[in-house]
mmCIF file of the C-alpha atoms, coordinates in Angstrom:
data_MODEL
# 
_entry.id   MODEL 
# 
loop_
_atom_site.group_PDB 
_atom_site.id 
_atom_site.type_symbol 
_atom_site.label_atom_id 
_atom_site.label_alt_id 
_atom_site.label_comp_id 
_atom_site.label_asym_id 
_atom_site.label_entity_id 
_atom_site.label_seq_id 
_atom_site.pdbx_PDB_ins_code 
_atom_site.Cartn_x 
_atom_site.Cartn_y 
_atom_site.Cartn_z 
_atom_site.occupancy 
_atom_site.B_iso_or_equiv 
_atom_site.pdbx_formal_charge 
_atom_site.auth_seq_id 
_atom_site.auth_comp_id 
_atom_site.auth_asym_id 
_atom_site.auth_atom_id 
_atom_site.pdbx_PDB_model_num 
ATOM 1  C CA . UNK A 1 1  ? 0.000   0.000  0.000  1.00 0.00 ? 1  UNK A CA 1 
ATOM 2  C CA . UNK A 1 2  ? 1.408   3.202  -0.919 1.00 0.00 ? 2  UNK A CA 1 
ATOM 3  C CA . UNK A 1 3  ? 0.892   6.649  0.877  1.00 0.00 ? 3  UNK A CA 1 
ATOM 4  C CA . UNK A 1 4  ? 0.368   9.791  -1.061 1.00 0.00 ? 4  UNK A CA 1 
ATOM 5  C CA . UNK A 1 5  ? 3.201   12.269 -0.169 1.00 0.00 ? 5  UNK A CA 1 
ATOM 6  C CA . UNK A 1 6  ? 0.630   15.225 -0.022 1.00 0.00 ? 6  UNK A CA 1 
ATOM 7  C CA . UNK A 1 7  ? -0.710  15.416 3.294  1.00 0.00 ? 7  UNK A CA 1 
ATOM 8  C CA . UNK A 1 8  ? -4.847  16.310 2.178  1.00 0.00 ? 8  UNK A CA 1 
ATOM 9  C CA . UNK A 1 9  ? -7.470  17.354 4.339  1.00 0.00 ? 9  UNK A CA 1 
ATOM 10 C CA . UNK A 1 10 ? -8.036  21.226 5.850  1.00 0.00 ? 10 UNK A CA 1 
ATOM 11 C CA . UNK A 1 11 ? -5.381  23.579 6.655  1.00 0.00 ? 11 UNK A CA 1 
ATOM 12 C CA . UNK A 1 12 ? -5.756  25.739 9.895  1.00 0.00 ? 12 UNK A CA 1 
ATOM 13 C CA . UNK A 1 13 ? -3.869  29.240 10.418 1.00 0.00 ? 13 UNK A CA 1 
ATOM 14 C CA . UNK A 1 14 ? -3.641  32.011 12.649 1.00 0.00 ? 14 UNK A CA 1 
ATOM 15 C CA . UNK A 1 15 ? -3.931  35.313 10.906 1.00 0.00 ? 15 UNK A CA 1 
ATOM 16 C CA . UNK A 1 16 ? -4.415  38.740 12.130 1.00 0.00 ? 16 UNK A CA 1 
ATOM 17 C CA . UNK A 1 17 ? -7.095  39.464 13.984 1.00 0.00 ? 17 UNK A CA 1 
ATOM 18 C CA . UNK A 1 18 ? -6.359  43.291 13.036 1.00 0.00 ? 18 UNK A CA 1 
ATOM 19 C CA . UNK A 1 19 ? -7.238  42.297 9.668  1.00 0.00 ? 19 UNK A CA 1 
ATOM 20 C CA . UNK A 1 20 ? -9.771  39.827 10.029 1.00 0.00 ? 20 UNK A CA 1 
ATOM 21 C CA . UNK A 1 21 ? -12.328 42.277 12.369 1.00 0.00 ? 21 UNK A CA 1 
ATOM 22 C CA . UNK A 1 22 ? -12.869 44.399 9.869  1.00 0.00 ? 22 UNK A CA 1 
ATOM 23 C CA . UNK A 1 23 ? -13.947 41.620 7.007  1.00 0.00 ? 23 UNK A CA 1 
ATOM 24 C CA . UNK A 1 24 ? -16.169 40.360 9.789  1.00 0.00 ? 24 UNK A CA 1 
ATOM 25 C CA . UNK A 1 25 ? -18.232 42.942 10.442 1.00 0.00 ? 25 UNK A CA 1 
ATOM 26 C CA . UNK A 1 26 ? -18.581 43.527 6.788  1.00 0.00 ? 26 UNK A CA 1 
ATOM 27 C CA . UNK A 1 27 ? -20.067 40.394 6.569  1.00 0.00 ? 27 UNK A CA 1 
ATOM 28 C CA . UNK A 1 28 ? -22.689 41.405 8.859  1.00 0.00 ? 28 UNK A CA 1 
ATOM 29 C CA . UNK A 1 29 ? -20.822 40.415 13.022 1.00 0.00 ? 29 UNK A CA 1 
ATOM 30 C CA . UNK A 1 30 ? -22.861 43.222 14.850 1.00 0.00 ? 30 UNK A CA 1 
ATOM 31 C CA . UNK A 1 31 ? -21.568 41.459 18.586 1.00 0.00 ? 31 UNK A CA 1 
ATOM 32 C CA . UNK A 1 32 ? -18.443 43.773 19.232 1.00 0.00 ? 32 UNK A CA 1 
ATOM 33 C CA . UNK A 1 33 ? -16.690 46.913 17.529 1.00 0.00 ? 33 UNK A CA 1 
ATOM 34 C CA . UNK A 1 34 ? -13.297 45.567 19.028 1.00 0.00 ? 34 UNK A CA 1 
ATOM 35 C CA . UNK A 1 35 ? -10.955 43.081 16.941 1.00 0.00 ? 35 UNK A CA 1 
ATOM 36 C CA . UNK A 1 36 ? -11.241 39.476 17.848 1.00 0.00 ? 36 UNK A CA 1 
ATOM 37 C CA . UNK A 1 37 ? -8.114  38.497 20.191 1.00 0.00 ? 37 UNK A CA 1 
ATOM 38 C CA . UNK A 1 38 ? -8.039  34.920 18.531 1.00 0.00 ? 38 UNK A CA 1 
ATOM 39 C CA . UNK A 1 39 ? -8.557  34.322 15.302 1.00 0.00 ? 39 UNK A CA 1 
ATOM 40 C CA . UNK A 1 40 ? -8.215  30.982 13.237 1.00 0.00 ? 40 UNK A CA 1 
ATOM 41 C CA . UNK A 1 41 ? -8.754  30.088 9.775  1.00 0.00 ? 41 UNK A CA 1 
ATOM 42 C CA . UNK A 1 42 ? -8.938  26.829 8.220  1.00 0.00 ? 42 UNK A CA 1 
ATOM 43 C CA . UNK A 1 43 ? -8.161  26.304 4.387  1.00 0.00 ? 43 UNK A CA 1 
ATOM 44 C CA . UNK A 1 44 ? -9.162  23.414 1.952  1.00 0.00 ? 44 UNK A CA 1 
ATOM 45 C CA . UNK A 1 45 ? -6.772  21.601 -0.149 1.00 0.00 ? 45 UNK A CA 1 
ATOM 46 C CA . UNK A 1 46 ? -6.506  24.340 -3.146 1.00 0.00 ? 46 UNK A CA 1 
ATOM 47 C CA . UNK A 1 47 ? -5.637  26.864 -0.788 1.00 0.00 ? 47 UNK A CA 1 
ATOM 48 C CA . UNK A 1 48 ? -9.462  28.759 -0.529 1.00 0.00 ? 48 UNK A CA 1 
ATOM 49 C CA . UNK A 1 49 ? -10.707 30.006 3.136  1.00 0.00 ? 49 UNK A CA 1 
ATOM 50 C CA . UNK A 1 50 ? -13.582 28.008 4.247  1.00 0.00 ? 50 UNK A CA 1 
ATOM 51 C CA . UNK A 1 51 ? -13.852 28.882 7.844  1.00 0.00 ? 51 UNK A CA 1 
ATOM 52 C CA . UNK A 1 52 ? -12.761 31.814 9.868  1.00 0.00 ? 52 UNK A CA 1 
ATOM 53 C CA . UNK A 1 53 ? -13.432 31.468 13.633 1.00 0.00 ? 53 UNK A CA 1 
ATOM 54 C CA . UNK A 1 54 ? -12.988 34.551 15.680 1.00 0.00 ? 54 UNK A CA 1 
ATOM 55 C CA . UNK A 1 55 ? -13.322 35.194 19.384 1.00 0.00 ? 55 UNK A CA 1 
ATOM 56 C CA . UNK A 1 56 ? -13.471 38.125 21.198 1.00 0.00 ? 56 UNK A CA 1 
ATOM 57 C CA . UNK A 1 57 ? -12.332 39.655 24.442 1.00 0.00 ? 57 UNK A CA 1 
ATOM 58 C CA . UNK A 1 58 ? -15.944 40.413 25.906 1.00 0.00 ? 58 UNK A CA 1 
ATOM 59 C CA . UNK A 1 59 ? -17.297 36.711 25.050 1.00 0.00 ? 59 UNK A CA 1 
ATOM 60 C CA . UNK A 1 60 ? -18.796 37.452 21.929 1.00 0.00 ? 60 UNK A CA 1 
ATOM 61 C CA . UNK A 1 61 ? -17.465 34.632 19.500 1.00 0.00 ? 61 UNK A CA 1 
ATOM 62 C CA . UNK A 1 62 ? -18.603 34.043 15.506 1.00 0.00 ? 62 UNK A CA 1 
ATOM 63 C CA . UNK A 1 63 ? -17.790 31.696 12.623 1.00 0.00 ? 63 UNK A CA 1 
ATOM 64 C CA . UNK A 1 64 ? -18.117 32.553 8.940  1.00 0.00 ? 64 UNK A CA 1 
ATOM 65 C CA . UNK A 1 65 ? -18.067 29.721 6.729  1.00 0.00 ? 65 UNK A CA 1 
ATOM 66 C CA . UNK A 1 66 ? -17.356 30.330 2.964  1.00 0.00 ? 66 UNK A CA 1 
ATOM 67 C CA . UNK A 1 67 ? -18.610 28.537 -0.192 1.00 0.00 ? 67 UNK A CA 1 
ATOM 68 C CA . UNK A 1 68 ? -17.087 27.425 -3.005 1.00 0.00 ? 68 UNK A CA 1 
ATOM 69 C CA . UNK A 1 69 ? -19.729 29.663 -4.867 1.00 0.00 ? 69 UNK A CA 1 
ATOM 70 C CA . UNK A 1 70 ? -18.826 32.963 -3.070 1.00 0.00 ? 70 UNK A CA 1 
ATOM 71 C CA . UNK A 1 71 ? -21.647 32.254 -0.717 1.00 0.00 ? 71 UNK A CA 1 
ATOM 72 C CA . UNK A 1 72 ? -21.434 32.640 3.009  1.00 0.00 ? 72 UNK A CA 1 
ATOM 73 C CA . UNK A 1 73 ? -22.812 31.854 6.202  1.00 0.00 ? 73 UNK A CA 1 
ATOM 74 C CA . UNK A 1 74 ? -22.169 33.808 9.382  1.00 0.00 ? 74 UNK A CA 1 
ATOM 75 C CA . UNK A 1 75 ? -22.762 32.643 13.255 1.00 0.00 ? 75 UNK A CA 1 
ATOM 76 C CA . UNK A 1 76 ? -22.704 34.438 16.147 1.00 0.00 ? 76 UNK A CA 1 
ATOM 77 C CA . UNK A 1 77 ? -22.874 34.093 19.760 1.00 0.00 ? 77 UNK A CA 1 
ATOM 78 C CA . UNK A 1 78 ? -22.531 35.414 23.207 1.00 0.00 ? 78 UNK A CA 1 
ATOM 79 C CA . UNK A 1 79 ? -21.258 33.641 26.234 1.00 0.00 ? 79 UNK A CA 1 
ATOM 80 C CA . UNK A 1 80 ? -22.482 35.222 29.569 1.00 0.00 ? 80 UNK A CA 1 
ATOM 81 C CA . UNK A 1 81 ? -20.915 33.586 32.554 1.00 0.00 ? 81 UNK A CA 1 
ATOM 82 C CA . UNK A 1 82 ? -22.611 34.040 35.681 1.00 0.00 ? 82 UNK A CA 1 
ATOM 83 C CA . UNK A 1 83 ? -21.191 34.622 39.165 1.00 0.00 ? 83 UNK A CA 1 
ATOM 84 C CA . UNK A 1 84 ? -22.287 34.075 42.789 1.00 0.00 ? 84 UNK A CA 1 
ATOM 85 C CA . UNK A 1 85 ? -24.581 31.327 42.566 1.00 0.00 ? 85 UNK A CA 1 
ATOM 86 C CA . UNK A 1 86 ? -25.452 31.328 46.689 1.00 0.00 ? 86 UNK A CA 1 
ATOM 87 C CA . UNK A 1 87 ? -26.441 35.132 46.330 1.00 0.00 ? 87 UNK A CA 1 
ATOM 88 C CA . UNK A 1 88 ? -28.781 34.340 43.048 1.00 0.00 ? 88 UNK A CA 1 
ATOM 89 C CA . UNK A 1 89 ? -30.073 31.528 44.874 1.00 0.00 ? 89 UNK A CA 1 
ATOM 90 C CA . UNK A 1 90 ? -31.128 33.972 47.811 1.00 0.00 ? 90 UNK A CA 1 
ATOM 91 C CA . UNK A 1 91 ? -32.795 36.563 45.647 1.00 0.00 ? 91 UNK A CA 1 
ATOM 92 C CA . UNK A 1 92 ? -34.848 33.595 43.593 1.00 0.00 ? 92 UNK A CA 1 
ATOM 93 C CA . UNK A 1 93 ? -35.966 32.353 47.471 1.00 0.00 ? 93 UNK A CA 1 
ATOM 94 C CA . UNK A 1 94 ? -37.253 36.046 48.693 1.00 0.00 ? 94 UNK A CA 1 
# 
């Protein structure tokens, strides 16, 4: 059995999130005017973005997902974490 020297599958990168914030909220990411502090990108085998996953610094976090058509599909979403669970648990019992 032979094995194909090309390695195939996706390719995942780190660009700028300086660079990538702006293309995001072009595409429509109204969550946060701030650039995303981590940013990845995945590629297929020719090379062409297909995912960009950004997160940002106040828990807002989206993924745009590219077509080989030019067509594209953007998710967002907020993650709210919630502290002091004995004091919530107070107000819900008065």
């Amino acid at each position: 059995m032979t094995r194909n020297a090309r390695r195939s599958g996706c390719r995942t990168t780190r660009p700028d999130p300086a660079k990538v914030g702006p293309l995001l909220r072009q595409a429509g990411f109204r969550g946060s005017d701030d650039d995303p502090v981590r940013v990845r990108a995945t590629y297929d085998d020719q090379g062409r973005p297909r995912r960009v996953h950004a997160h940002f610094a106040d828990g807002w976090s989206c993924v745009l997902y590219l077509a080989s058509d030019g067509a594209y599909t953007l998710r967002q979403s907020l993650r709210i974490r919630v502290s002091g669970r004995r004091l919530l648990e107070r107000e819900i019992a008065l």
